[in-house]
C-alpha positions in Angstrom: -0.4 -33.7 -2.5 -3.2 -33.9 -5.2 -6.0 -31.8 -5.4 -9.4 -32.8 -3.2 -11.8 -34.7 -4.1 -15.3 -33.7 -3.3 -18.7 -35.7 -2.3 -21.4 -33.6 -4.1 -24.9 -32.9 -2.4 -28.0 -31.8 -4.2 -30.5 -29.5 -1.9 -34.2 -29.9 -3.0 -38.0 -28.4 -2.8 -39.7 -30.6 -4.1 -41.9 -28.4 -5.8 -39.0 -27.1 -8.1 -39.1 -28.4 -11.6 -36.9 -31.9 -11.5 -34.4 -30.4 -14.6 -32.9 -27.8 -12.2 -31.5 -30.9 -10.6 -31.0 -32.6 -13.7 -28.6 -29.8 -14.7 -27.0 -29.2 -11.8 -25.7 -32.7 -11.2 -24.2 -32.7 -14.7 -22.6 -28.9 -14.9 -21.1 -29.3 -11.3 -19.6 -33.2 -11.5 -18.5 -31.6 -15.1 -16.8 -28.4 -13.9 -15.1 -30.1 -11.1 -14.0 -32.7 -13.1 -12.6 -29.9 -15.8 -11.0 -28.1 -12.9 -8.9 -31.6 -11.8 -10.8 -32.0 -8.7 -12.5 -35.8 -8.3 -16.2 -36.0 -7.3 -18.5 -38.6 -5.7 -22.3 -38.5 -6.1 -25.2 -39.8 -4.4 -26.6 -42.2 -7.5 -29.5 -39.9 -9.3 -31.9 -43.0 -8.3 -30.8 -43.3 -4.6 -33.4 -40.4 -3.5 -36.1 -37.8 -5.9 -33.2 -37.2 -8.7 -30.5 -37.6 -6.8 -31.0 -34.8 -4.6 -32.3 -34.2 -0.3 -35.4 -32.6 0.7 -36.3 -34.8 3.9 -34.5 -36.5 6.7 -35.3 -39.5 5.2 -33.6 -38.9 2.1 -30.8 -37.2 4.1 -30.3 -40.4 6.1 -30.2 -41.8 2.8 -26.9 -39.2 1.6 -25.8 -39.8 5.1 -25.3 -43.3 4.7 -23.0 -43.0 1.5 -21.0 -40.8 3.0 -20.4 -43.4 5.3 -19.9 -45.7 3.1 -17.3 -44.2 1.4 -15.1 -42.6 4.2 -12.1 -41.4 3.7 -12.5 -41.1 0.0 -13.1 -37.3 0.2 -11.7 -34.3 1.5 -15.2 -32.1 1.8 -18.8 -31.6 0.8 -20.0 -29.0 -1.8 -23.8 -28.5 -1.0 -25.3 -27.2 -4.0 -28.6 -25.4 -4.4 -30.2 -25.8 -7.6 -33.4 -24.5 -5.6 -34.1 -23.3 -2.3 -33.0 -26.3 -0.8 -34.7 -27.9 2.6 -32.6 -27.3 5.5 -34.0 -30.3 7.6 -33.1 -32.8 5.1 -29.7 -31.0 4.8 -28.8 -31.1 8.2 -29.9 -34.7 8.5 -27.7 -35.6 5.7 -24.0 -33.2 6.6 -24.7 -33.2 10.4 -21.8 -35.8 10.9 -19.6 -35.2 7.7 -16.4 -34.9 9.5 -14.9 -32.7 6.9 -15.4 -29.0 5.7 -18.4 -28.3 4.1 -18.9 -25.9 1.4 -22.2 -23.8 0.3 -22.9 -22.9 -3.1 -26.4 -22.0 -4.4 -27.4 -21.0 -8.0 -28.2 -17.3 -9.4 -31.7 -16.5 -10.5 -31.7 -15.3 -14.1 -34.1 -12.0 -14.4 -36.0 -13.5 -17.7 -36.4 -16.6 -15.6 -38.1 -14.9 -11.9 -41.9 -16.8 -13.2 -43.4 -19.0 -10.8 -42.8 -22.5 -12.8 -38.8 -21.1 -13.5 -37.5 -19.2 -10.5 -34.8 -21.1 -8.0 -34.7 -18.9 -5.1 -31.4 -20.2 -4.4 -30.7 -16.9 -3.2 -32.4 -16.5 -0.2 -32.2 -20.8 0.4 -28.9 -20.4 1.4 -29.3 -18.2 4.7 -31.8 -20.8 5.6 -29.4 -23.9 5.3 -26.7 -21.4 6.9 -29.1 -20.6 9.6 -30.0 -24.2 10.6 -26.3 -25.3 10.2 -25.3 -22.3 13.0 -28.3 -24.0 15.3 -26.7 -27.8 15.1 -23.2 -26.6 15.3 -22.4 -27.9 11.7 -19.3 -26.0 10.5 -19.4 -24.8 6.7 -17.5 -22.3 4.4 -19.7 -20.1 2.2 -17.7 -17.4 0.5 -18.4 -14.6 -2.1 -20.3 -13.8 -4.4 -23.7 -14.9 -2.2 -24.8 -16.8 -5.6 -22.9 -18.4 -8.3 -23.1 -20.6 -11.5 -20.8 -23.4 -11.6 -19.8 -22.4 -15.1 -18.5 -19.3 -14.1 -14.9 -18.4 -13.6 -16.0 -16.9 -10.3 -16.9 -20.6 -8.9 -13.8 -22.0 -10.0 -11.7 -19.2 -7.8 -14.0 -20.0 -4.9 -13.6 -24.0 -5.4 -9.8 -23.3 -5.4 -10.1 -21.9 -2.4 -12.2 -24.5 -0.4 -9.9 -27.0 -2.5 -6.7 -25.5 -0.2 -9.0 -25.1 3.3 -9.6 -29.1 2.7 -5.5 -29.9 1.8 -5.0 -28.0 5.1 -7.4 -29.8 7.1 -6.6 -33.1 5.8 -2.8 -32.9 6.0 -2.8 -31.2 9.9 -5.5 -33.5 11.4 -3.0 -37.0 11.3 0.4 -35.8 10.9 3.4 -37.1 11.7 6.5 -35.0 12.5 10.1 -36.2 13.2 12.2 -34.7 15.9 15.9 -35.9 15.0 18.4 -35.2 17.7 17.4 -33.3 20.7 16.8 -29.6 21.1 20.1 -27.6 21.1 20.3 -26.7 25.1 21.0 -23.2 23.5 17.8 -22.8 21.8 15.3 -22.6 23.7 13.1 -20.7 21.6 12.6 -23.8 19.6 10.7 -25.5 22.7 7.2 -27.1 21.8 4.4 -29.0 23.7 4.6 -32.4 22.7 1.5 -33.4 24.2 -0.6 -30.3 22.8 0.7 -31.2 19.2 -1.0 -34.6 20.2 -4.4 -33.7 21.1 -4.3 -32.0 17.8 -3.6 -35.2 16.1 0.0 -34.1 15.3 2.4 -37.2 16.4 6.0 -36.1 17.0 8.5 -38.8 16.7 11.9 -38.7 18.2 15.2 -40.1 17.2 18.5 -39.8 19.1 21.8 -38.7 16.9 23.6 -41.3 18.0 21.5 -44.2 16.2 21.8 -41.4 13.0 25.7 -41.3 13.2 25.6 -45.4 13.7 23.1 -45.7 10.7 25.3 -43.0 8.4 28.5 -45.2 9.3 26.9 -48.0 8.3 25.9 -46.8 4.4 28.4 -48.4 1.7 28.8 -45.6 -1.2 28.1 -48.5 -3.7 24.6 -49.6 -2.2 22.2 -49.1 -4.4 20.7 -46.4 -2.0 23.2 -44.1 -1.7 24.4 -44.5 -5.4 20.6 -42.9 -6.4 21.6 -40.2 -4.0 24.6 -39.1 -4.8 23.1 -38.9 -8.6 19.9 -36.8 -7.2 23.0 -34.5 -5.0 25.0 -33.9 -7.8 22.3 -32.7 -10.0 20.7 -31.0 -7.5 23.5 -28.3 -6.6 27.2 -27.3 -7.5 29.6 -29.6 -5.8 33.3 -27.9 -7.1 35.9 -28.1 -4.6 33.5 -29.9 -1.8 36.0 -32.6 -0.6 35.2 -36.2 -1.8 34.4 -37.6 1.9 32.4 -34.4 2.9 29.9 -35.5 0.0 30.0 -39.1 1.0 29.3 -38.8 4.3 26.1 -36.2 2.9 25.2 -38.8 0.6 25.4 -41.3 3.4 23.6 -38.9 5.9 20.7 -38.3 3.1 20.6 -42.5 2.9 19.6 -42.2 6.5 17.1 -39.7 6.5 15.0 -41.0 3.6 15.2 -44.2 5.6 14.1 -42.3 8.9 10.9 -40.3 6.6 9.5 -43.8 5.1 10.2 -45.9 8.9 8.3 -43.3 10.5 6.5 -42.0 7.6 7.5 -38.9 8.4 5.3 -36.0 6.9 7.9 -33.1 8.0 11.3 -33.4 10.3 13.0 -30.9 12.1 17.1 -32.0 12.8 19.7 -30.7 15.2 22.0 -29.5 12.5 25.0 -28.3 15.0 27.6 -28.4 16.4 27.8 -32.6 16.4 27.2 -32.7 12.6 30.2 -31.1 12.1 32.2 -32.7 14.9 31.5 -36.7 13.9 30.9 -36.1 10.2 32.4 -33.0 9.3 29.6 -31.9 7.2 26.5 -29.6 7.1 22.9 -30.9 6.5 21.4 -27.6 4.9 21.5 -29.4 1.1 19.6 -31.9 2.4 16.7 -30.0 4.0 16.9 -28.2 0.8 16.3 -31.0 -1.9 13.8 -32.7 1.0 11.8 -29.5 1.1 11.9 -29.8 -2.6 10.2 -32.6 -3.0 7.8 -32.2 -0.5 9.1 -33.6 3.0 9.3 -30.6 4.7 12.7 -29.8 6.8 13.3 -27.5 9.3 16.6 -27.3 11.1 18.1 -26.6 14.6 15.1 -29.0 15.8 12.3 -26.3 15.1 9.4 -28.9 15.4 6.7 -25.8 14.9 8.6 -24.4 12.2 8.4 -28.2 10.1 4.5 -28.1 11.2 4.0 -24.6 9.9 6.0 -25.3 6.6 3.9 -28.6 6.4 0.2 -26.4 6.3 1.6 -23.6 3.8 3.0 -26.0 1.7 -0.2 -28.4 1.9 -2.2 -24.8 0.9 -0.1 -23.6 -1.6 1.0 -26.8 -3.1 4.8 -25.5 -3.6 7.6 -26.4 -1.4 8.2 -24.4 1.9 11.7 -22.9 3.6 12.1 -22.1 7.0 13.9 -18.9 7.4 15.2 -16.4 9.8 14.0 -13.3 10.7 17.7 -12.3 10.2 18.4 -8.2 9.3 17.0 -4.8 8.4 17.5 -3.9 4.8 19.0 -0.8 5.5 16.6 1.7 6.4 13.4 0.4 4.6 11.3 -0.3 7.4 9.1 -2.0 5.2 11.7 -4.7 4.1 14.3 -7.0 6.0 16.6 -9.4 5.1 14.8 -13.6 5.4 17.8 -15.9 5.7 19.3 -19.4 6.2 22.4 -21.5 5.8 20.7 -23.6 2.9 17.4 -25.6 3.3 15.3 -23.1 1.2 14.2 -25.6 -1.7 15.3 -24.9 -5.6 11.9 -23.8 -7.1 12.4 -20.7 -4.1 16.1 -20.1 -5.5 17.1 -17.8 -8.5 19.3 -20.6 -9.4 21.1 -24.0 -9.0 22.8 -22.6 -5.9 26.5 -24.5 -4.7 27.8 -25.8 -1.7 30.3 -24.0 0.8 31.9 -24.2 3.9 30.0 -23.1 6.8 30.9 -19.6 6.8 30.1 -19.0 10.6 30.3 -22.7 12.0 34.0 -23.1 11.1 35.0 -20.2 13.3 34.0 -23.2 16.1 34.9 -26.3 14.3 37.5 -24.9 12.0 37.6 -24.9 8.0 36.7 -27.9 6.1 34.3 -29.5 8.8 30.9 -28.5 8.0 30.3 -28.3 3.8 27.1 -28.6 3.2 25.4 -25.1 2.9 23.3 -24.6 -0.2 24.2 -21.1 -1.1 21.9 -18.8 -3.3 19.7 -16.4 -3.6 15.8 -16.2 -2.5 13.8 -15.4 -6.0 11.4 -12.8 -5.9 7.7 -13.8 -5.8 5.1 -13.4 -3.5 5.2 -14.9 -0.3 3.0 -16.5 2.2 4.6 -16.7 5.7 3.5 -18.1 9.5 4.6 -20.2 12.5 3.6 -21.9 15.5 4.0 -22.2 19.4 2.5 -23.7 22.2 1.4 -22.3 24.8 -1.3 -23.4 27.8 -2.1 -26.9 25.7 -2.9 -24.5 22.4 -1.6 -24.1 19.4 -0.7 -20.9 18.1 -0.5 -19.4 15.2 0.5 -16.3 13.1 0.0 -16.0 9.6 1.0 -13.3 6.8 1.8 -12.2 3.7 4.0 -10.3 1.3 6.6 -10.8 -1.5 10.4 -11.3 -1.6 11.7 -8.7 -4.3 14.9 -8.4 -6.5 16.6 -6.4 -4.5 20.5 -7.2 -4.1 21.6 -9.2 -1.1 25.6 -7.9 -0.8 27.7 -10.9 -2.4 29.6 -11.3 0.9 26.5 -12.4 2.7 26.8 -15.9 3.8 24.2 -18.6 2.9 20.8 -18.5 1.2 18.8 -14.9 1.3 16.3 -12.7 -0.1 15.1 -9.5 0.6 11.4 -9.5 2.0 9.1 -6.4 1.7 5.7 -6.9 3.9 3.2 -4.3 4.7 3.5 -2.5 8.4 6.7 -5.0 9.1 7.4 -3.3 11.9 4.2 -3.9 13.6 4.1 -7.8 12.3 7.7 -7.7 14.2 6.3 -6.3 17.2 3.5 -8.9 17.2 5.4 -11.6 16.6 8.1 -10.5 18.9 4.8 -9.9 21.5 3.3 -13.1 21.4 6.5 -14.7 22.3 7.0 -16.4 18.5 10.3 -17.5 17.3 13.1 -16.1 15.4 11.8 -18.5 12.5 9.8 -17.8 10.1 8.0 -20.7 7.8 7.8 -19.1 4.3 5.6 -20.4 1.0 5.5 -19.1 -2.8 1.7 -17.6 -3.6 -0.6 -15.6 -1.2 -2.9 -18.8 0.6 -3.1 -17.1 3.9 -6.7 -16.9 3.6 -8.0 -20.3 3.3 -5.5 -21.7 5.7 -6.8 -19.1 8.3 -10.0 -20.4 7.9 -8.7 -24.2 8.1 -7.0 -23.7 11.4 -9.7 -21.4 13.1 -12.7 -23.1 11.8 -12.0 -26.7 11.0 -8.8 -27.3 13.4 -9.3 -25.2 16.5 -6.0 -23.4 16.2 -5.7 -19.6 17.5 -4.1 -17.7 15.1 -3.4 -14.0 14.7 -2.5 -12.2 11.4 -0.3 -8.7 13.1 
């Protein structure tokens, strides 16, 4: 997903010298622009220099936005001056989007009557008529800012991933591929609360998958392209030949699934009947899909998928869903995140190869479920979360903390990393509390912040950070 693009809106008092507008309409459209963000603006002869001082004029701005729907992802309200409230609210009061709030700093050489802004104290009063009509906004800190300055551009990065977040959860689409393992019932979801949240889950039975995978010839062009992305993707010695063909074929499928669908994120049932009718493992798959931006959960965890989908969206990196899996020894700080294989490349500390899998063949014996991508979680810092359903609501938790270098024993089967987060063993009562699964959806970066403020502003999610 690209950056946002932004409608720009120019507060005025009229009474304010018309080059503080002047000015601001060319350093903001400029910075943004700098910053890779796109901009639309109200044309400078539309209303008094471009900018909205009374409802008439904000009928006016109100109007283009209208006009040119869906072509942005929020507002930045800028305040040259002090800004009229009235004509604001007139203008923003049905935006649809989030709205952000940034005002000018006075300059102490410039406080005279003919150069002063007052931007300053402007901004409670368009915050305080917003809170009145119930017209949402984000206003971070510092209170004042220049758009010049590098502080704007770490508060525009921030509004940037609120609006990704917003815009991707609002009209989502999420596949459901097989249904829930009767086993796992921690995985359970509320179809219909996903719904009124504008989240559409799709379902598709295995047995049309198995027909579809049968049906791929390895010289289509299809599955020709795939086996090429496969090999390059991973280490394939000593997988046998018709355990990668029937991947390749299963990977055919699955692309075919995401585009019928369009699919922004699928959760599969990866066992035991992958293994019984095509003797393989899907774990290499969720891993290259992840990596490229379809997010993939397995074992049919339909709120894992979502919450990979919004940390992704926020931190514009590819997204694993994990297990809350072992203590690392007797740091109570750290634990052990693990799973067979779908945690994408760029999370791996290299190319990673494809086994057996290690616990799965003690049910289906050797040689009937290759397919696990086996590695070894990078360190970085880490953004984590997931979701359940509970009562018509979604629910959230959210948190953050860093997978380190610390060595994951050789022996240990699949793809792991050692996680270190602050007060784990509280997050792990919380969690464990609020009756959350033994998933965890996990991100490079620390984004927790404006994703918070996307779900509990924006979306109407509860969320808790333990």
């Amino acid at each position: 997903m690209d950056k946002s693009t932004f409608a720009l809106f120019f507060g005025n008092r009229g009474f304010f010298p018309a080059s503080l507008q002047e000015s601001a309409r060319r350093e903001l459209s400029q910075t943004l622009k700098k910053l890779g963000y796109g901009t639309l603006m109200l044309e400078a002869g539309a209303t008094r220099n471009g900018a909205v001082e009374t409802p008439a004029e904000g009928e006016v701005y109100a109007n283009f936005l209208k006009k040119h729907a869906g072509k942005y992802d929020g507002v930045i309200v800028c305040l040259p001056n002090f800004g009229d409230e009235t004509g604001a609210v007139a203008a923003l009061g049905e935006a649809g989007v989030p709205i952000f709030i940034q005002a000018y700093p006075d300059e102490l050489d410039k406080l005279d009557p003919a150069r002063r802004r007052d931007s300053f104290c402007g901004k409670f009063s368009i915050m305080d008529v917003f809170c009145q009509y119930g017209v949402k906004f984000t206003a971070v800190k510092p209170h004042v800012v220049h758009p010049l300055s590098s502080r704007f551009a770490e508060n525009i990065d921030y509004f940037d991933r609120l609006c990704r977040v917003v815009k991707s959860m609002r009209k989502m689409t999420v596949g459901a591929i097989g249904a829930r393992t009767t086993a796992f019932k921690t995985v359970r979801i509320d179809e219909l609360a996903l719904q009124r949240h504008g989240i559409t889950m799709e379902t598709v039975d295995l047995s049309d998958v198995f027909a579809r995978v049968r049906a791929v010839k390895p010289s289509n062009k299809k599955a020709a392209a795939k086996a090429k992305c496969l090999r390059e993707y991973t280490g394939w010695t000593g997988v046998p030949r018709q355990a990668f063909t029937n991947i390749v074929a299963l990977g055919v499928v699955l692309d075919e699934l995401v585009e019928e669908l369009r699919l922004d994120a699928l959760a599969i049932r990866c066992w035991l009947e992958l293994q019984q009718q095509l003797g393989i493992s899907c774990c290499v798959l969720l891993s290259e899909m992840n990596q490229r931006g379809v997010m993939s959960a397995c074992e049919v965890d339909v709120g894992s998928a979502i919450a990979m989908r919004a940390l992704s969206t926020a931190a514009l990196q590819p997204a694993a869903c994990l297990d809350w899996n072992n203590n690392y020894d007797d740091d109570e700080e750290k634990c052990i995140l693990f799973h067979c294989g779908p945690v994408p490349r760029a999370m791996m500390t290299g190319k990673g190869r494809i086994t057996d899998h290690a616990i799965l063949e003690t049910a289906v014996g050797k040689g009937c479920s290759y397919g696990c991508n086996t590695g070894r979680i990078a360190s970085m810092p880490i953004s984590f979360g997931n979701l359940t359903t509970a009562d018509g609501k979604l629910r959230f938790y959210l948190g953050e903390g860093r997978f380190t270098d610390d060595v994951v024993p050789a022996e240990f089967f699949g793809c792991a990393g050692v996680a270190e987060i602050p007060r784990l063993q509280e997050v792990l009562l919380a969690i464990g509390a609020q009756g959350h699964r033994h998933h965890v959806a996990v991100t490079p970066g620390h984004v927790v912040a404006p994703i918070r403020e996307a779900f509990e502003k924006y979306l109407g999610y509860e969320v808790s950070v333990p």
